[in-house]
Every structure is written in C-alpha cells, then in structure tokens.
LUMTIMAR-180779 format. One line per field, with one value per residue (C-alpha): residue number from 1; residue in three letters; x, y, z. Coordinates in steps of 0.5 Angstrom, whole numbers, plus 500, padded with zeros to 3 digits. Example, Ala and Ser with C-alpha at 12.3 -4.5 7.8 and 13.67 -1.06 7.14 Angstrom:
num: c(1_2)
residuo: c(ALA_SER)
east: c(525_527)
north: c(491_498)
up: c(516_514)
END
This chain:
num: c(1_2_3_4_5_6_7_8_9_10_11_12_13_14_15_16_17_18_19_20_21_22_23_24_25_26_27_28_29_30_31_32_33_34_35_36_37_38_39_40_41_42_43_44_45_46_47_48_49_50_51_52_53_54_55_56_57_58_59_60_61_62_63_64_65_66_67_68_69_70_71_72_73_74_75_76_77_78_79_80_81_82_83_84_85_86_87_88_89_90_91_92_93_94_95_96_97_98_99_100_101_102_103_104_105_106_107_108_109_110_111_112_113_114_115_116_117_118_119_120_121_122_123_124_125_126_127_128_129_130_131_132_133_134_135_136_137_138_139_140_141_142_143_144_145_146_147_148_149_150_151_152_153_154_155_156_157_158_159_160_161_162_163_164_165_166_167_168_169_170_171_172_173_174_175_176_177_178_179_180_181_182_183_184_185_186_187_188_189_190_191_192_193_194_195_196_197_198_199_200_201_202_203_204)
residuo: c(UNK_UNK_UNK_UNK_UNK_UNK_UNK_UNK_UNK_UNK_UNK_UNK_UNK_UNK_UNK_UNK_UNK_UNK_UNK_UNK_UNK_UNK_UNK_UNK_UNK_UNK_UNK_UNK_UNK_UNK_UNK_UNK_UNK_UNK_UNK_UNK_UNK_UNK_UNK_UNK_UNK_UNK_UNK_UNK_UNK_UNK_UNK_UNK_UNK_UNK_UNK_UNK_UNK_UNK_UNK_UNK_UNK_UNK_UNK_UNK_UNK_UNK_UNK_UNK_UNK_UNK_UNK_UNK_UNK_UNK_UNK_UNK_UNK_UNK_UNK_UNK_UNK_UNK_UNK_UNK_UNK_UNK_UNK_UNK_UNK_UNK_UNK_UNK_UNK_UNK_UNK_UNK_UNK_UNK_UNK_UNK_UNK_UNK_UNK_UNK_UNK_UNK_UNK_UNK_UNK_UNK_UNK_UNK_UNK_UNK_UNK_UNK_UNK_UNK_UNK_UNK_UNK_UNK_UNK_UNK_UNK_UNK_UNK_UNK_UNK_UNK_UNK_UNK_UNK_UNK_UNK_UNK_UNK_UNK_UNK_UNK_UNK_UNK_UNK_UNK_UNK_UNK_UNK_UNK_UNK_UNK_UNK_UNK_UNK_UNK_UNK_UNK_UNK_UNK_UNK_UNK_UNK_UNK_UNK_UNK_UNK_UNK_UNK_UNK_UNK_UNK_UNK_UNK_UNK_UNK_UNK_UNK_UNK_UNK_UNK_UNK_UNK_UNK_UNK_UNK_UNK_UNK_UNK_UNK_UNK_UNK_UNK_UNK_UNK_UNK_UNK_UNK_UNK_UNK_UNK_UNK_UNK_UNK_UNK_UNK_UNK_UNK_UNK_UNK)
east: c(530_526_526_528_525_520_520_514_512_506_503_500_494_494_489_494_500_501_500_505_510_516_516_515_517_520_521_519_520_516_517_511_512_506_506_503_499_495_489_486_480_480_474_471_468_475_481_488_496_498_505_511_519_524_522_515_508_506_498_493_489_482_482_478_484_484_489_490_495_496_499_504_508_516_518_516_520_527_524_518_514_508_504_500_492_491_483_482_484_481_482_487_489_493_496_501_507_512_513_506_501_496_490_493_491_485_480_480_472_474_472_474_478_479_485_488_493_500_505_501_503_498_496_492_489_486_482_481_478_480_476_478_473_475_479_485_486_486_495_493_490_495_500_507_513_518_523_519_517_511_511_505_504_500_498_495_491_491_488_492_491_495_496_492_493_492_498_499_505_507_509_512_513_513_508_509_502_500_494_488_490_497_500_505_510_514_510_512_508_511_508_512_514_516_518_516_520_514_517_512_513_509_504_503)
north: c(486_490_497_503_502_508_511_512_516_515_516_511_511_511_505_501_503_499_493_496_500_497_503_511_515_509_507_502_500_495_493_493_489_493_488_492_489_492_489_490_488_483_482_476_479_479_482_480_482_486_484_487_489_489_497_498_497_496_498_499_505_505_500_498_497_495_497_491_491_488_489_485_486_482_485_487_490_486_487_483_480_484_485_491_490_493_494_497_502_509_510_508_514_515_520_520_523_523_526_529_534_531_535_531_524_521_517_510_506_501_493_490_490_484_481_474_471_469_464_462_469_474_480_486_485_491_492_499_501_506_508_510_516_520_526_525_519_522_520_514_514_517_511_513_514_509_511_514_513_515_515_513_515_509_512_507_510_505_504_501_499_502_508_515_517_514_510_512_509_511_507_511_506_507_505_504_506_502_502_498_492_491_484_482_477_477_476_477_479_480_485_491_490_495_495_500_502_504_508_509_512_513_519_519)
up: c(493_499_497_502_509_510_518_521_527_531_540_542_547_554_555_552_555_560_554_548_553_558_561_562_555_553_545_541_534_530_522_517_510_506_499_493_487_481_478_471_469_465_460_463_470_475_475_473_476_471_468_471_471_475_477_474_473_466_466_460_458_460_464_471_475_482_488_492_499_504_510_515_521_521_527_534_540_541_549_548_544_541_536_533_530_524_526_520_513_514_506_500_496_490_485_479_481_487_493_491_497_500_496_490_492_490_495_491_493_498_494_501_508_512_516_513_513_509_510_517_519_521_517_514_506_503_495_493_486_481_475_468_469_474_472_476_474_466_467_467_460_457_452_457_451_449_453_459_466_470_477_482_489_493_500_506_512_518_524_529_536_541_537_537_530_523_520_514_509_503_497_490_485_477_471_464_460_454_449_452_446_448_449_453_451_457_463_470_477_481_487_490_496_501_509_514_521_526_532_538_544_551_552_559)
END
C-alpha cells in the first residue's frame, strides 16, 4: 500500500513557462512516486537490501549502509502531457526521528546519480552513503529494544527543469536495529514507496 501523499510547493522559471504553463498564474499539478531501499554491506565487496516488514526496516549495528532512491514521475497536468526532468540530486540528508529540523540532517556522500528507467518508463536513480562513524548516525548503532521502534527521516533535494528552487521530498519510515550478527529467518524486501503531489504555479 502507497503511504500518504506529501504536497509539495514549487515556481517555475520564466524561460520555461510558455513550455510547462496554459496560461498566466495558472496551476498545475504533477505526481512524483519516490521508492526507497536500505543497503548494507554485506561482507563480500557490495551491498545487499535489507530485510523489511509491513512498516520497518530491520538494519544491523555497525554496518555500512547505503540510501538507494529513485524517482519517478506517475502523473502529469490532466491539460497536457508533460514531463518534468530531474537534471539532478542536490543532496540526500538523513536524520533519526521524525519531524526533525533542518540543522539535524546529515549530508550523506553521494555514490552515484543518473537517469534510468523502470517498467520502460522514465525516471531518476540516486545512491547516497552512510557511514557507521559518523556521530550523527551513533542511533543507528544502538540495538532497538524488543517492543520498540525507531524512526528515520530521508530527505531528497532535486533539481528540476522549469522550476526555480530545489524540490525537496521528504520520507519518514521506521527501523528496527539489530546486532551486527543478527540472521533473519523471514526475509522480505520490500522498498518504501511513496508518492509526492507537486504543485506549480506561473511566475510572471
């Protein structure tokens, strides 16, 4: 199941408005599927998925973990056919918690970002790296208790054609955090999936 739909604000540039816009201070609206992995490392050279349930991600202690997302558009403007071109990622932040500040989100180093394609279909593929030595990610590496839940807040910063700022979409989902040796018996991988409404407007 999708989880809610986010709304997102954005202007878009005059060089582009006779392209993306019907008409002067019109509106229009567009709908972005972001999906969300977590990789770890996984002792031979790469990365793994990590297992996950209904509503979390089960992570290990100590781990190299890797933030892979990619972005998609689903809907255009019901008046025209349209496409907006993620030119590129201008960062990927994360941060345990929810509903955190700005200043709490960590820069993640960038592995890679390229335009690529899913189902035939157009879209927008973004790796970021985390390292288990960073101190902002020391929750992380605390084991979750039994009963308990953490959440983790993933924020994406895209560059848009046709629009004037960066698009920044914001995912919140849940881990679990296990000891590095931990085995899961019941193993499922399914990503987060999540859509975005992304609402421009003309600037004249």
């Amino acid at each position: 199941p999708r989880s809610m739909t986010t709304s997102v604000q954005g202007e878009l540039l005059s060089a582009d408005q006779a392209e993306l816009m019907s008409g002067s201070g019109s509106l229009q609206m567009f709908v972005f599927e972001v999906t969300m992995e977590i990789k770890e490392e996984d002792g031979r050279g790469g990365f793994g998925a990590v297992p996950k349930d209904r509503n979390c991600f089960k992570l290990r202690m100590n781990v190299e973990k890797q933030v892979c997302l990619t972005v998609q558009q689903v809907m255009g403007d019901r008046d025209r056919e349209q496409d907006l071109e993620v030119e590129r990622c201008f960062g990927v932040l994360i941060s345990p918690g929810r509903n955190v500040k700005h200043s709490d989100m960590q820069l993640l180093e960038m592995v890679s970002m390229g335009s690529g394609s899913v189902n035939d279909k157009k879209c927008y593929v973004i790796t970021g790296q985390c390292s288990p030595r960073e101190n902002a990610f020391e929750p992380l590496n605390v084991e979750t208790p039994r009963d308990a839940r953490l959440w983790l807040t993933v924020a994406v910063d895209l560059v848009v054609r046709g629009i004037k700022e960066p698009v920044r979409l914001v995912l919140e989902t849940q881990v679990k955090v296990f000891p590095a040796a931990e085995r899961f018996w019941t193993i499922s991988r399914r990503p987060l999936v999540q859509q975005f409404t992304l609402n421009l407007k003309e600037v004249l």
